[in-house]
C-alpha positions in Angstrom: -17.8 -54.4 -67.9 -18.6 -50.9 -67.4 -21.7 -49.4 -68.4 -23.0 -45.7 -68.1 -26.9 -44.9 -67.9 -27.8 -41.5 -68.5 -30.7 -40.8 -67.2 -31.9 -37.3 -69.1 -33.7 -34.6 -67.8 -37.0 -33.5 -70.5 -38.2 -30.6 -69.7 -40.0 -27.7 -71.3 -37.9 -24.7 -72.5 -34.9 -26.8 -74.1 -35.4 -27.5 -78.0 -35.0 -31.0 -79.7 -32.2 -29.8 -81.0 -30.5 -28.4 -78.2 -31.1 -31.5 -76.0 -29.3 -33.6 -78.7 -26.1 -31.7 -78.6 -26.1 -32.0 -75.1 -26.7 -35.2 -75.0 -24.6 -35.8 -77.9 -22.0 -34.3 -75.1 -22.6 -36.6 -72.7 -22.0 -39.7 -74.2 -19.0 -38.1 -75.1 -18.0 -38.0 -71.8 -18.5 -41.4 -70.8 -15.1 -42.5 -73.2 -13.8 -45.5 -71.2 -17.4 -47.1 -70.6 -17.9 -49.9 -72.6 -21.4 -49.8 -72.9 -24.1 -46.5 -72.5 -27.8 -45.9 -72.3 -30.2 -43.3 -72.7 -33.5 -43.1 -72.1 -36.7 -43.9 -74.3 -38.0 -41.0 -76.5 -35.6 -38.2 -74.8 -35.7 -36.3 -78.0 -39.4 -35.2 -77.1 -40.5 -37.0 -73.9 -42.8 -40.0 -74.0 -45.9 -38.2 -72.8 -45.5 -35.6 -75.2 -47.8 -37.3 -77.7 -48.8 -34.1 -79.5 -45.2 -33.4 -80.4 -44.5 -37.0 -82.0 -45.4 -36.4 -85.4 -43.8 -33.0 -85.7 -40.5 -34.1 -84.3 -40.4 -37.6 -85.9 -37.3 -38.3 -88.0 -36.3 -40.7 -89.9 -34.7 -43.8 -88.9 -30.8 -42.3 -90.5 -32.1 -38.8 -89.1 -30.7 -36.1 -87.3 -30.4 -38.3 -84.1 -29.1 -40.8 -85.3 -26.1 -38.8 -86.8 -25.6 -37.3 -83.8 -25.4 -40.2 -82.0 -23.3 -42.7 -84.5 -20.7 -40.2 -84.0 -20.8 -39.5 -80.7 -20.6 -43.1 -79.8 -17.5 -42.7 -82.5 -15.8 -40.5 -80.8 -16.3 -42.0 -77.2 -15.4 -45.6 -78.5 -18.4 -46.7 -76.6 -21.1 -49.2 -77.3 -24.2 -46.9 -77.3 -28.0 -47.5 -77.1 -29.2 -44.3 -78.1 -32.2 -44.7 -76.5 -35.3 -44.7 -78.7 -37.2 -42.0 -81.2 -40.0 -40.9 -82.8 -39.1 -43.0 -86.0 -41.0 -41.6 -89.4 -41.4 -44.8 -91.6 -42.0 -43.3 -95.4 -43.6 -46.3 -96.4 -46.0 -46.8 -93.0 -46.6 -44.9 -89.2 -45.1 -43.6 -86.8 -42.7 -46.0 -84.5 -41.1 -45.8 -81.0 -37.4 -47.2 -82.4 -34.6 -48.1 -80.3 -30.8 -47.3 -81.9 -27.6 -49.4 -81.0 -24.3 -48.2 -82.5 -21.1 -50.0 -82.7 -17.6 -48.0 -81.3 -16.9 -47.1 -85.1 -20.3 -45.2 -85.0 -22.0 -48.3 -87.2 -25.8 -49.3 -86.0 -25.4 -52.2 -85.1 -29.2 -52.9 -83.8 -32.9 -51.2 -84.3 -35.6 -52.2 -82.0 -39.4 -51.3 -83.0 -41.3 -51.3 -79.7 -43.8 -54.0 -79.5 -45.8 -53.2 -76.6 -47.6 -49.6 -77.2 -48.7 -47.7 -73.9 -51.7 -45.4 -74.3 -54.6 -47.8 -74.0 -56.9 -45.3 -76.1 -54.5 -42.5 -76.9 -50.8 -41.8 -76.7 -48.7 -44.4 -78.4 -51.4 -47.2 -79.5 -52.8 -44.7 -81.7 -50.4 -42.9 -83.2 -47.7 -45.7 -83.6 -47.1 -49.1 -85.5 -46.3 -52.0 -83.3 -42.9 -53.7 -83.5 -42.5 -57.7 -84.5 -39.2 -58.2 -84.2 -37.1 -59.4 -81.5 -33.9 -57.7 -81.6 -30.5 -59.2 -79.4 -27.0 -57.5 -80.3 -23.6 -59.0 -79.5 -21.0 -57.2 -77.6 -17.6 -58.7 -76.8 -18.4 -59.6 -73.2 -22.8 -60.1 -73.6 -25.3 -60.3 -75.4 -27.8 -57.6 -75.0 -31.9 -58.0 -75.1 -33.4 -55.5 -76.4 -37.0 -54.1 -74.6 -38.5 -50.3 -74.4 -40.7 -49.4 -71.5 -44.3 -50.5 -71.5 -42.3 -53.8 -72.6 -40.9 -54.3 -69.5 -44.4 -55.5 -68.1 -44.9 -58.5 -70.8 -42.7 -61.3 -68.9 -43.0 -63.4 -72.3 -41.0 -61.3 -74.4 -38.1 -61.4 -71.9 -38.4 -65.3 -72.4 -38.0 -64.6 -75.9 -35.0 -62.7 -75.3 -33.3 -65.1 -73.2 -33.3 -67.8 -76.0 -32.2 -65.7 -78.6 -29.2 -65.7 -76.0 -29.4 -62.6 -74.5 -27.9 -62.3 -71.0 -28.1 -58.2 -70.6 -31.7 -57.4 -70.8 -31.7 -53.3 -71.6 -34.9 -51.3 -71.2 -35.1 -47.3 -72.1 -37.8 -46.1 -70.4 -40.2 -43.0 -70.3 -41.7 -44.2 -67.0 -43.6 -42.1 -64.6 -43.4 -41.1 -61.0 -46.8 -42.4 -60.0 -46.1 -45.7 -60.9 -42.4 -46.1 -59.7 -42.7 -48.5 -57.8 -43.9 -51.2 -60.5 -40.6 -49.8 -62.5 -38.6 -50.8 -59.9 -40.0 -53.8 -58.6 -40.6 -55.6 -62.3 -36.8 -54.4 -63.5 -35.8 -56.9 -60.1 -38.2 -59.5 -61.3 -37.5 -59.6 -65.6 -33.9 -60.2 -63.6 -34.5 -62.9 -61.3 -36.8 -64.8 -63.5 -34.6 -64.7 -66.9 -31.4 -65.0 -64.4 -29.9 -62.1 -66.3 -28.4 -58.4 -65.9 -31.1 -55.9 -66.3 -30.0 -52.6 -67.2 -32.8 -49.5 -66.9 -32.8 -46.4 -67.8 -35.7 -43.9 -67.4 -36.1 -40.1 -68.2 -36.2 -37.4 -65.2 -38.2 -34.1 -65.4 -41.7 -33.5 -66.8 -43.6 -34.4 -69.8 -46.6 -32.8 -71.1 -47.4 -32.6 -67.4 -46.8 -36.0 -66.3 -43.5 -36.0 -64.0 -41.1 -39.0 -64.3 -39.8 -41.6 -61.9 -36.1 -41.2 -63.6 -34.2 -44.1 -61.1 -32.7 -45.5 -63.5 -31.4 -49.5 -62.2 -29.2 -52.0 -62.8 -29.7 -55.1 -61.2 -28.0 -58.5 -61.2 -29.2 -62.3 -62.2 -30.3 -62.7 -58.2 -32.2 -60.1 -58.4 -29.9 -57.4 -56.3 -29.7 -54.2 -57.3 -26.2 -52.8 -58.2 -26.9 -49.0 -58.5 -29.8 -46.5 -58.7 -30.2 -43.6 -59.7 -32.0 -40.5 -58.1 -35.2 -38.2 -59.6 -32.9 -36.2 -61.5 -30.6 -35.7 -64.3 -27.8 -37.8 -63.6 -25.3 -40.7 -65.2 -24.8 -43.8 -63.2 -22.2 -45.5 -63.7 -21.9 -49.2 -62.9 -18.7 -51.8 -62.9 -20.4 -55.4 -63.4 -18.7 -59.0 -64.3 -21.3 -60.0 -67.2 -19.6 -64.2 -66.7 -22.0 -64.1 -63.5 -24.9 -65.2 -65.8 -23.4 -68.2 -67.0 -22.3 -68.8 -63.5 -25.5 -68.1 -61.9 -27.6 -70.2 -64.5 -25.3 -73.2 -63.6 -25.1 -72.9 -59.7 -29.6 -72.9 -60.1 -30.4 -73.6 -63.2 -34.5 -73.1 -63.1 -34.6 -72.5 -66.7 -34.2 -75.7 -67.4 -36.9 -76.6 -65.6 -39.2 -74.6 -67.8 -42.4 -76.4 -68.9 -45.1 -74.1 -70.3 -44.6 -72.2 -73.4 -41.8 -74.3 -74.8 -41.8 -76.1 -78.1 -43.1 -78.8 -79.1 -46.5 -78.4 -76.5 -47.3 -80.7 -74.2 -49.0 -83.6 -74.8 -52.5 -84.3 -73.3 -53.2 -87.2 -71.1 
């Protein structure tokens, strides 16, 4: 399986619009991949919080589009990353797109897990409750969106919906790479899956990005990463090494806690 992470550039200067046709370019490009990623909220930049309601769309918007027909044209398997999605009925969401090689969605993903603490996301966004897996031919994908990637329990979740491809868009930033990196290697390890990452490079509102976008296998290795700027890394991976690797140590059927029914009590 061959998958292509574009890891975007966001920087001041370049309008929304004019990063989606570029980016509408790139996925073009990757014809022959069977599965690419972009980044989380590469329309605006997922710092830019004062931007999110002005350049929210809704969920059939100009992005997506734009991106149903470039995965169209590419006959590619494309998470479009996430938006500023524009609910008419509620808020604001941070909403994941996957589209089918004929251009179809095929899988929205509200992100459950808001970043901000007291601003940013928490506050001017809804909270997801779904989780979302989509089936491709040779995996199943897991879907997760940044901040996500730190709650271990929704990864679990993930894993028995039967996902075996964990993939997380990201706006993650520089100062804090090294948690990127280190809990894309552990969500791996621990849910004995592929984890496929892709961050943002460049700046937002101020706050530069890690970009290093990853892919790393069920042991935990990592297959390819990218630099700090714009770039697409491409990766060749055999996705049958999940079931293979779950059978040759299979811990998770050792799991005890957080299974149903509980425990019982002595």
């Amino acid at each position: 399986m061959r998958a292509s992470v574009i890891q975007i550039a966001v920087n001041e200067g370049e309008s929304v619009e004019s990063r989606r046709l570029r980016v509408a370019s790139m996925v073009r490009d990757q014809a022959g991949a069977d599965l690419v990623v972009l980044p989380e909220l590469w329309t605006t930049g997922a710092f830019a919080y004062e931007e999110f309601g002005q350049e929210a769309e809704p969920l059939e918007g100009p992005t997506y589009e734009a991106m149903a027909k470039a995965a169209s044209d590419a006959g590619v398997w494309l998470h479009a990353g996430s938006i500023p999605e524009r609910d008419p009925e509620g808020p604001l969401y941070n909403t994941s797109l996957v589209f089918s090689p004929a251009g179809d969605l095929a899988a929205v993903y509200r992100k459950i897990h808001r970043f901000g603490f007291d601003k940013g996301e928490v506050v001017l966004m809804g909270a997801g409750a779904e989780l979302v897996t989509v089936r491709l031919p040779a995996t199943t994908l897991g879907l997760a969106t940044c901040y996500d990637l730190r709650f271990p329990e929704l990864f679990r979740g993930l894993v028995d919906a039967g996902a075996e491809t964990l993939v997380v868009p990201a706006g993650w930033p520089e100062r804090r790479r090294s948690h990127w990196t280190l809990l894309a290697q552990a969500r791996a390890v621990e849910n004995q899956s592929f984890v496929v990452g892709c961050g943002t490079a460049g700046t937002h509102a101020g706050v530069p990005q890690a970009g290093h976008s990853i892919v790393v296998d069920p042991w935990g290795e990592v297959l390819a990463e990218a630099g700090a700027d714009e770039e697409v890394l491409t990766v060749e991976f055999d996705p049958g090494k999940v079931a293979r690797t779950r059978e040759q140590f299979p811990a998770l059927k050792d799991r005890v806690l957080g299974l149903q029914p509980p425990l019982r009590q002595p």
